[in-house]
N, C-alpha and C positions, 0 to 999 in steps of 0.2 A: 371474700372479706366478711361477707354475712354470716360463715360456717363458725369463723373464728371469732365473731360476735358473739356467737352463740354459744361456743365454748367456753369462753369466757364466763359468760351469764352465768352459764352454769356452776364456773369453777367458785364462782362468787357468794352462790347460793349453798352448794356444800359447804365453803368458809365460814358463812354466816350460821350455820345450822350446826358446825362440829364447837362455834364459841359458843353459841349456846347453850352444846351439853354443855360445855366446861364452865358455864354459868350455873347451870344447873346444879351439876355436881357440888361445884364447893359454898354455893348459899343455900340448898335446900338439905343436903346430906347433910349436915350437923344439925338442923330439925329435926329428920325422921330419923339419926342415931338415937338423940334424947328420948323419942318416942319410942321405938323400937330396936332393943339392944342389937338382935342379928342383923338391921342394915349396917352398923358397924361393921361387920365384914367388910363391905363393901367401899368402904375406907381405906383402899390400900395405898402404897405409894406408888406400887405399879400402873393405877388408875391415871393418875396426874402424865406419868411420862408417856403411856399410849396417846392418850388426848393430846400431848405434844406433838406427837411423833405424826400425828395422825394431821396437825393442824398443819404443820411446815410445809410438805411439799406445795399443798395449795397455796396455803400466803404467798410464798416464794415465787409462782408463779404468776403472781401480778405484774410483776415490773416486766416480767417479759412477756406480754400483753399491751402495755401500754404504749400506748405512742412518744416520740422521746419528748422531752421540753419538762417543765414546771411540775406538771400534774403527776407526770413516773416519781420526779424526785420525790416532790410532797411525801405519795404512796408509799415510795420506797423507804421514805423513814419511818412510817406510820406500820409500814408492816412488821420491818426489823425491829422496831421500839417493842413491838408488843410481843412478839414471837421474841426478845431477848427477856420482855418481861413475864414471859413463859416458861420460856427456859429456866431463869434464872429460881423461878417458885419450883419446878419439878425436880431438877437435878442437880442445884448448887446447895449444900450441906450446910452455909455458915448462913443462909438465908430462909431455915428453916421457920422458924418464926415470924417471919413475913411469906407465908408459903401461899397462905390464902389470898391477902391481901397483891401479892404481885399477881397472883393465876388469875386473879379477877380485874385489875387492871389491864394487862396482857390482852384478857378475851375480850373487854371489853371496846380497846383500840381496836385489833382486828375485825370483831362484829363491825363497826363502826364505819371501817374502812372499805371492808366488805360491802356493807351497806349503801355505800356513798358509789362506790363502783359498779355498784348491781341496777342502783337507779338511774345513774348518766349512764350508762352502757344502753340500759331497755326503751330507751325515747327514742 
């Protein structure tokens, strides 16, 4: 039980660390664009869907960590809200214009959730 504790921890703190970038990316890169034309490059759209791609498996794997009752479901909505509101900024075309603002809500549910399961888990 302890190994899978520990898995977990883990899987929590990657979560926590890839919302992050994804925090990073879309509030500080439109800083350092204005400042410096060639970080634009680095403004792709392929950016947004790796960091998706990259967040899912972990999120996804909370509920099936969790023990069942209240607190899975909670989780369970708090991961798919955010991971849809991830989705929805990288890969849906007609929500392009809320691109930023969803990826940043998105990350910010998941960190969050993340967060809250990395510190009940480690006591």
């Amino acid at each position: 039980m302890r190994q899978a504790a520990e898995v977990s921890t883990r899987a929590d703190a990657f979560a926590v660390s890839i919302s992050g970038l994804c925090l990073l990316h879309c509030l500080a890169l439109p800083v350092f664009a204005s400042l410096i034309p060639m970080v634009g490059i680095l403004e792709q759209e392929w950016a947004h869907k790796v960091l998706v791609l990259a967040a899912a498996p972990v999120s996804l794997s909370v509920p099936l960590t969790c023990h069942p009752g209240a607190e899975r479901r909670v989780l369970s909505a708090l991961i798919a809200t955010g991971l849809l509101l991830l989705v929805a900024g990288a890969f849906v075309e007609a929500f392009e214009a809320f691109e930023t603002h969803l990826t940043v809500a998105g990350a910010l549910i998941l960190a969050a959730t993340h967060t809250y399961r990395w510190r009940t888990h480690s006591r």
